[in-house]
C-alpha positions, 0 to 999 in steps of 0.5 A: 536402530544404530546403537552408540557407545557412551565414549561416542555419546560423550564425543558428540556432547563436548567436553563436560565442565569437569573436563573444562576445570581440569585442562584449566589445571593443566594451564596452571601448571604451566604458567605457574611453573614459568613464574606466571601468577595469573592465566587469562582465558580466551576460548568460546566456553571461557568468554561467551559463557562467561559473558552470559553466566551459564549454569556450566561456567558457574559451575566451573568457577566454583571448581576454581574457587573450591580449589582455591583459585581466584576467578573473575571476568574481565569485560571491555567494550571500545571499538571491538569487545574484549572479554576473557576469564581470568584466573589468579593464584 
């Protein structure tokens, strides 16, 4: 049998929601020291997750908001779909 060492397990299983709240930090770093007051957030976990409440992305936005931070999902339906997660401070 082939064995795998946890930071190899931890590769292949993707990123952990505390993992996603962190980088999340880091992009509000940014975007508030540009004078920014709000980040939208657009990729996969962000908006599918988001659309269909997953127990990881309610896990994150409770992160957000114990770090107190508002958090809410933005959902528009014209043509094409239009959904993110937006986050305020």
């Amino acid at each position: 049998m082939t064995q795998i060492t946890a930071a190899e397990a931890r590769r292949l299983a993707g990123p952990s929601v505390t993992d996603r709240v962190d980088e999340v930090f880091n992009l509000i770093r940014e975007r508030a020291t540009a004078g920014a007051h709000f980040l939208n957030l657009k990729d996969d976990f962000w908006t599918r997750d988001g659309y269909s409440k997953t127990a990881d992305y309610q896990e994150a936005v409770k992160q957000l908001t114990a770090a107190g931070f508002t958090v809410k999902f933005f959902y528009e339906e014209h043509q094409f779909v239009d959904m993110y997660t937006v986050v305020e401070w």
